[in-house]
DSSP file (Angstrom, degrees, kcal/mol; ACC not computed):
  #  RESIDUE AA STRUCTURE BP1 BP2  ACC     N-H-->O    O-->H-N    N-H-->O    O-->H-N    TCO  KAPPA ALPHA  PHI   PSI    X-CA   Y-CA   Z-CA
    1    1 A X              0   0    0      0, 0.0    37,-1.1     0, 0.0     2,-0.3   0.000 360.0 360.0 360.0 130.8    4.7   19.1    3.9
    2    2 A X  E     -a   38   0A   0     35,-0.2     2,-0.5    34,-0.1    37,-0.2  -0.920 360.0-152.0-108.5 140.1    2.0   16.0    3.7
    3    3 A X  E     -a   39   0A   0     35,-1.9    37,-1.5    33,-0.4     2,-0.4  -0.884  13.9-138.4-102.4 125.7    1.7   13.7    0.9
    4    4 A X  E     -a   40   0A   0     -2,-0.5     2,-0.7    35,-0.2    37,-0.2  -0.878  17.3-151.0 -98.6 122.9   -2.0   12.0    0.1
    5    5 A X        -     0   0    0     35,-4.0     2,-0.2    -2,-0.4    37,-0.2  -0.830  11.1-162.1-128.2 127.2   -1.8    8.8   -0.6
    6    6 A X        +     0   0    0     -2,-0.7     2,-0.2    35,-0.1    35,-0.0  -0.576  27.9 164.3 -78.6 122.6   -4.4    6.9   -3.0
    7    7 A X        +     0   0    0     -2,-0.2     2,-0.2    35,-0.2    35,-0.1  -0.922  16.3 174.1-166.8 143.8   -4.2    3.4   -2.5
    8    8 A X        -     0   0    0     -2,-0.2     2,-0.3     2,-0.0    -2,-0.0  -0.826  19.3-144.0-121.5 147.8   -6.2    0.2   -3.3
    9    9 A X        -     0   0    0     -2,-0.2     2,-0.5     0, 0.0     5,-0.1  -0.959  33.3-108.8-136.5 169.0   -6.0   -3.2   -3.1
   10   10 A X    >>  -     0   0    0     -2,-0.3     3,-3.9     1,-0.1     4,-1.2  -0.607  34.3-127.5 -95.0 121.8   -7.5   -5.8   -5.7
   11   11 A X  G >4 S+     0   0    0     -2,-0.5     3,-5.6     1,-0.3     2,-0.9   0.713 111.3  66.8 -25.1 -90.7  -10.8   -7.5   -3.5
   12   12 A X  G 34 S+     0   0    0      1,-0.3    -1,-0.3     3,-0.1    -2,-0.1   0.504  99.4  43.9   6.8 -39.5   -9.0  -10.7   -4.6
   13   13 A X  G X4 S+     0   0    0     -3,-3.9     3,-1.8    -2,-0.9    -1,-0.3   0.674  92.6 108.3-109.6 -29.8   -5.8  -10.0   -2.4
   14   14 A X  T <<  +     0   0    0     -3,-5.6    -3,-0.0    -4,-1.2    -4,-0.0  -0.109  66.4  34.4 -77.4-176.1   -7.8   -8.9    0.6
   15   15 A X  T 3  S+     0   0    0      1,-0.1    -1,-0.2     0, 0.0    -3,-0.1   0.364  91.5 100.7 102.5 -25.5   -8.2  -11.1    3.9
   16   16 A X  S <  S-     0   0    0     -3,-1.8    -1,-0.1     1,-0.1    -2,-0.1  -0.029  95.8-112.9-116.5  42.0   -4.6  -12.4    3.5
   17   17 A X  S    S+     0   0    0      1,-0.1     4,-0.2     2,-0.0     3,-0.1   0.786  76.5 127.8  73.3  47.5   -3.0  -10.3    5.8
   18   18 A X     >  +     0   0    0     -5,-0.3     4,-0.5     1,-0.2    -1,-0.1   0.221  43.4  84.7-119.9  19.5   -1.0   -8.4    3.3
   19   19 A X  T  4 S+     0   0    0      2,-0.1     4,-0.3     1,-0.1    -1,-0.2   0.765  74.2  62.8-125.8  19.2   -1.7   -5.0    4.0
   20   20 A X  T  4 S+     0   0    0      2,-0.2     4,-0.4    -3,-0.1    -1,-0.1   0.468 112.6  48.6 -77.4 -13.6    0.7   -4.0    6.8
   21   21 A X  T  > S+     0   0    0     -4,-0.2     4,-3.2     2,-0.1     5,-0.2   0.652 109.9  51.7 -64.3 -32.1    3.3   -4.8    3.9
   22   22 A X  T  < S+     0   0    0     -4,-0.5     4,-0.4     1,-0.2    -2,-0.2   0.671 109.4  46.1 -92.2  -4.6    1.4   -2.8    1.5
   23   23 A X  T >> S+     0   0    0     -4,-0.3     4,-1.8     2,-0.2     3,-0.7   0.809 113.3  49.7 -83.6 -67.8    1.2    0.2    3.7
   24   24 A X  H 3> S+     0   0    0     -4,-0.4     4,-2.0     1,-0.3    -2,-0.2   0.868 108.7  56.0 -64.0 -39.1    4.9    0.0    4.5
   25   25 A X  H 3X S+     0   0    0     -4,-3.2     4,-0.8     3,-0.2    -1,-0.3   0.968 112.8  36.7 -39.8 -58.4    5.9   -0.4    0.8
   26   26 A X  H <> S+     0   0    0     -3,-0.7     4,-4.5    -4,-0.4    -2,-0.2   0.959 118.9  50.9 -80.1 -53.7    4.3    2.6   -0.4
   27   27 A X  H  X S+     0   0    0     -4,-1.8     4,-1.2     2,-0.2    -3,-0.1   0.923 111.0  54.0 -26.2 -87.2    5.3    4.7    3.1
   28   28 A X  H  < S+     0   0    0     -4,-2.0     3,-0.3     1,-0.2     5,-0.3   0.675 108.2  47.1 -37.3 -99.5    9.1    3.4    2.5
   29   29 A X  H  X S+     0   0    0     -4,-0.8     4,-1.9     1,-0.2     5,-0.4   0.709 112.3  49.1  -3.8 -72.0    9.2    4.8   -1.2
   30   30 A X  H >X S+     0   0    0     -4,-4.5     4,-1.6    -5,-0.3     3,-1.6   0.854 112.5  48.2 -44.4 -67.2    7.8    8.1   -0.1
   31   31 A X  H >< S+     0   0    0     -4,-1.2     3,-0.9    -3,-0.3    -1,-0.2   0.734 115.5  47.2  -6.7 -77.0   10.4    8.2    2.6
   32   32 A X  H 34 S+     0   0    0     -4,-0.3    -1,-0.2     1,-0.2    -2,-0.2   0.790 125.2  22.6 -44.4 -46.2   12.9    7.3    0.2
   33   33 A X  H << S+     0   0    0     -4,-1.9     2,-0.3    -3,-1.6    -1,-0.2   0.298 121.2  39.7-119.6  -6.2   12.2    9.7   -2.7
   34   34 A X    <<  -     0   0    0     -4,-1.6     2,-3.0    -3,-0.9    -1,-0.2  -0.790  67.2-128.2-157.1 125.4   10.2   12.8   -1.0
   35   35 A X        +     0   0    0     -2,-0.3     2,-1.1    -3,-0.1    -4,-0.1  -0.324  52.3 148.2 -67.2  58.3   10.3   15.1    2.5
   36   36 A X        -     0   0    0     -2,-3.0   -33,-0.4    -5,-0.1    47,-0.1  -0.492  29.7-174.3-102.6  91.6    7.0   14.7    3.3
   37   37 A X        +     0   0    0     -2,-1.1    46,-2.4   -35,-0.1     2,-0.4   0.472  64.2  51.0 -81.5  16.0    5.8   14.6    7.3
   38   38 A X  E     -aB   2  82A   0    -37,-1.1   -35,-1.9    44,-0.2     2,-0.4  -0.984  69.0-139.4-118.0 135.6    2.5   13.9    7.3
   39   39 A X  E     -aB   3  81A   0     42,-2.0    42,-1.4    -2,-0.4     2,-0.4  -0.796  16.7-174.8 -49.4 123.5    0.4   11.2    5.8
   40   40 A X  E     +aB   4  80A   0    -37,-1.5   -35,-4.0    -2,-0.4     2,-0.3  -0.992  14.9 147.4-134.5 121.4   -2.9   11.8    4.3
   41   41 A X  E     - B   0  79A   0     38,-2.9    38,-3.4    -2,-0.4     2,-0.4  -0.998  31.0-137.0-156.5-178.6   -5.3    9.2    3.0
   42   42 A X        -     0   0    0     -2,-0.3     2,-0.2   -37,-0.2   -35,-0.2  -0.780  17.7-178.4-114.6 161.1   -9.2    8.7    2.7
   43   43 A X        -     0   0    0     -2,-0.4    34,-2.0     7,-0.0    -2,-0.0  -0.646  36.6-109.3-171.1 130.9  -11.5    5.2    3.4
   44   44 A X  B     -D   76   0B   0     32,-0.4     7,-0.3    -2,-0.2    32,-0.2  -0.078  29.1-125.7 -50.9 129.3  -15.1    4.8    3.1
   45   45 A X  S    S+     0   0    0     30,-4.5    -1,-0.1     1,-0.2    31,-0.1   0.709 109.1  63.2 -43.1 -24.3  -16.3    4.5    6.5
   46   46 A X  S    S+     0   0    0     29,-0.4     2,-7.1     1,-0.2    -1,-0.2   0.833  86.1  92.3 -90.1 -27.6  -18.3    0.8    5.7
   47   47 A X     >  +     0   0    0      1,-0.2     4,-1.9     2,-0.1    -1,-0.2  -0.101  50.2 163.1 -58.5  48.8  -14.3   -0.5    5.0
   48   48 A X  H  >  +     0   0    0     -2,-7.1     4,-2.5     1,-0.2    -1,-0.2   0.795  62.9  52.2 -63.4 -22.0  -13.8   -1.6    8.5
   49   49 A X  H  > S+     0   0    0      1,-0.2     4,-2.1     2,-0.2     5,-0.2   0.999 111.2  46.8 -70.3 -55.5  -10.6   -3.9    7.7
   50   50 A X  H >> S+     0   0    0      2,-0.2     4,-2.2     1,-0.2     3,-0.6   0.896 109.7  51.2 -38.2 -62.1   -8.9   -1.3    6.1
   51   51 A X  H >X S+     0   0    0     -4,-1.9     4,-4.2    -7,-0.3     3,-0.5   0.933 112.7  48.2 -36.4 -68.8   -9.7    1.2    8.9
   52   52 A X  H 3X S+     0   0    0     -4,-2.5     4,-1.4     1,-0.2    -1,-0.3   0.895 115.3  49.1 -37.8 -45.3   -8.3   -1.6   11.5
   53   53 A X  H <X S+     0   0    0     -4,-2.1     4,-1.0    -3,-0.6    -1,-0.2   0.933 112.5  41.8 -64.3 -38.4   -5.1   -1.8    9.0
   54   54 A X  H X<>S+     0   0    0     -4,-2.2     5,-1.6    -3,-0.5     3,-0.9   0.929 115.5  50.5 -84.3 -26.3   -4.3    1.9    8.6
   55   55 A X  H 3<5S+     0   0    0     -4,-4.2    -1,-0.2    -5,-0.3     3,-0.2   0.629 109.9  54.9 -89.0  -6.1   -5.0    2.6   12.6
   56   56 A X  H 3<5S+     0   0    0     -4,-1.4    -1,-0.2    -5,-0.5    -2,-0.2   0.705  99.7  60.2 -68.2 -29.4   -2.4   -0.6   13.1
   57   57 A X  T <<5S-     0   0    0     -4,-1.0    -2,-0.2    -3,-0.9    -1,-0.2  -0.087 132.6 -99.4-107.3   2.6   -0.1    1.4   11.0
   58   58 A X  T   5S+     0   0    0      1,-0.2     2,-0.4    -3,-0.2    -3,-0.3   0.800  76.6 146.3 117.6  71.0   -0.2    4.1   13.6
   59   59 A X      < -     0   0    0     -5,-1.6     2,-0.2    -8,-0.2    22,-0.2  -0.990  34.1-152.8 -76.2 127.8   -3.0    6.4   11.5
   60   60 A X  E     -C   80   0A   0     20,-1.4    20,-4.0    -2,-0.4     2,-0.3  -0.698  22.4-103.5-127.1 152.4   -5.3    8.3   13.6
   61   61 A X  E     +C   79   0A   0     -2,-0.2    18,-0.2    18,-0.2    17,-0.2  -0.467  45.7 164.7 -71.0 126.7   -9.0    9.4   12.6
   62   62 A X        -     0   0    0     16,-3.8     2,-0.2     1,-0.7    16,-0.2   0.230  56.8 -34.6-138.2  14.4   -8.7   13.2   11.8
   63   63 A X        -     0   0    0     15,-0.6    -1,-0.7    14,-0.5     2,-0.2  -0.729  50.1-120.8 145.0 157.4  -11.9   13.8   10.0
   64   64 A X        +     0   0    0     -2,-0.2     2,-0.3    13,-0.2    13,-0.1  -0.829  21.6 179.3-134.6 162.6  -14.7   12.7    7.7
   65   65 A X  E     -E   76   0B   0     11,-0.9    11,-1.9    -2,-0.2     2,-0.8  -0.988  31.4-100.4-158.0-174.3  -16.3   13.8    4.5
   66   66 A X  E     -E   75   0B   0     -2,-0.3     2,-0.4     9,-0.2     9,-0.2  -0.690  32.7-176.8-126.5 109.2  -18.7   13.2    2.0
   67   67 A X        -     0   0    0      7,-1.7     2,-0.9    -2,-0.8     7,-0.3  -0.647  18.7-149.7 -96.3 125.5  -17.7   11.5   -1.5
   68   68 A X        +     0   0    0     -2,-0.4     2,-0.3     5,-0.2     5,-0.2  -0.815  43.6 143.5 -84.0 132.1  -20.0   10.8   -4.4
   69   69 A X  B >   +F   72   0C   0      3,-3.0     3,-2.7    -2,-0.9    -2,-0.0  -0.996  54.7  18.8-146.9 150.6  -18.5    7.8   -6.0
   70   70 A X  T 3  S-     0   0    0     -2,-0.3    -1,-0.1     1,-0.3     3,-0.1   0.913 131.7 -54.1  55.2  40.1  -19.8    4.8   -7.6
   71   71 A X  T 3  S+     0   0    0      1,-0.2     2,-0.3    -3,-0.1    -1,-0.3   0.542 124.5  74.8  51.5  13.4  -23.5    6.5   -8.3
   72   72 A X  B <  S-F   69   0C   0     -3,-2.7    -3,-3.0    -5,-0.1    -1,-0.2  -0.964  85.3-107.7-143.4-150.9  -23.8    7.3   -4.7
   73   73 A X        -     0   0    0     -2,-0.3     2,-0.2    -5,-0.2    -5,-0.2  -0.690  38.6-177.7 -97.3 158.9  -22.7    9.5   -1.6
   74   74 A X        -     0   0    0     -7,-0.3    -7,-1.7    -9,-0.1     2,-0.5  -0.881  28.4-123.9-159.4 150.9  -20.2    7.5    1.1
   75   75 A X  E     - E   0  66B   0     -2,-0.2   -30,-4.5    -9,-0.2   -29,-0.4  -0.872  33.8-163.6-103.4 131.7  -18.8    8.8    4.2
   76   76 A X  E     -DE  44  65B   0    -11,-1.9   -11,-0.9    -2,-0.5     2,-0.8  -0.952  14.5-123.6-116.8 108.7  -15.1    8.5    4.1
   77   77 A X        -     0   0    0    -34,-2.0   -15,-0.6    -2,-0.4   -14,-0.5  -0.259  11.3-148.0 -28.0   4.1  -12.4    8.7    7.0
   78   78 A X        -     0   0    0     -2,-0.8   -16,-3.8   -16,-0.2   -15,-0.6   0.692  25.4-174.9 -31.3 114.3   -9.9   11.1    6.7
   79   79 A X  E     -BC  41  61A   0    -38,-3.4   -38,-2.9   -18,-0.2     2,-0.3  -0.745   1.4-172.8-116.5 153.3   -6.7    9.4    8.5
   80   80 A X  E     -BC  40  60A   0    -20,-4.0   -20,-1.4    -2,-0.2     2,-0.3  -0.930   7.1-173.0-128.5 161.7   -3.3   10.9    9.2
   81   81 A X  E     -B   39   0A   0    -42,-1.4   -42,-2.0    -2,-0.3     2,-0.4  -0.713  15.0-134.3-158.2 130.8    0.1   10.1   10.4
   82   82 A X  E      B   38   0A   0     -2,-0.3   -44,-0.2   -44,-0.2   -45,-0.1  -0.624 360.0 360.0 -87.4 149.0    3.1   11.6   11.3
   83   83 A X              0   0    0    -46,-2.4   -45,-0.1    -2,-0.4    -1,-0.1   0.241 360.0 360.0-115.5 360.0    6.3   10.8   10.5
């Protein structure tokens, strides 16, 4: 089973080294509460910290696609990880 998980953090809060907590929060819930073994999530290519955070977080690049958002098109990562 894989869960996809939508997650954001408020521009404000990035930079300050908070999001190998904020990954592990969200993980741990799922863990807790669902039997899921894969990870799924998306990030605009241009998002290189993020990238760096979720591939810290052992998520590997498994594919791209192409979102319109925000009144245009963005190439987005598709990252995975098993658990």
């Amino acid at each position: 089973m894989k869960a996809e998980i939508g997650l954001g953090l408020a521009p404000s809060l990035t930079g300050h080294g908070l999001g190998k907590e904020f990954i592990k929060v969200i993980e741990d819930y799922v863990k807790q509460n669902f039997a899921f073994k894969t990870y799924i999530l998306s990030v605009a290519e241009f998002n290189k910290r993020a990238i760096k955070v979720y591939q810290k977080a052992g998520y590997q690049e498994t594919g791209s696609e192409n979102v319109h958002t925000n009144g245009g098109i963005y190439k987005f990562i598709i990252m995975t990880k098993s658990v």
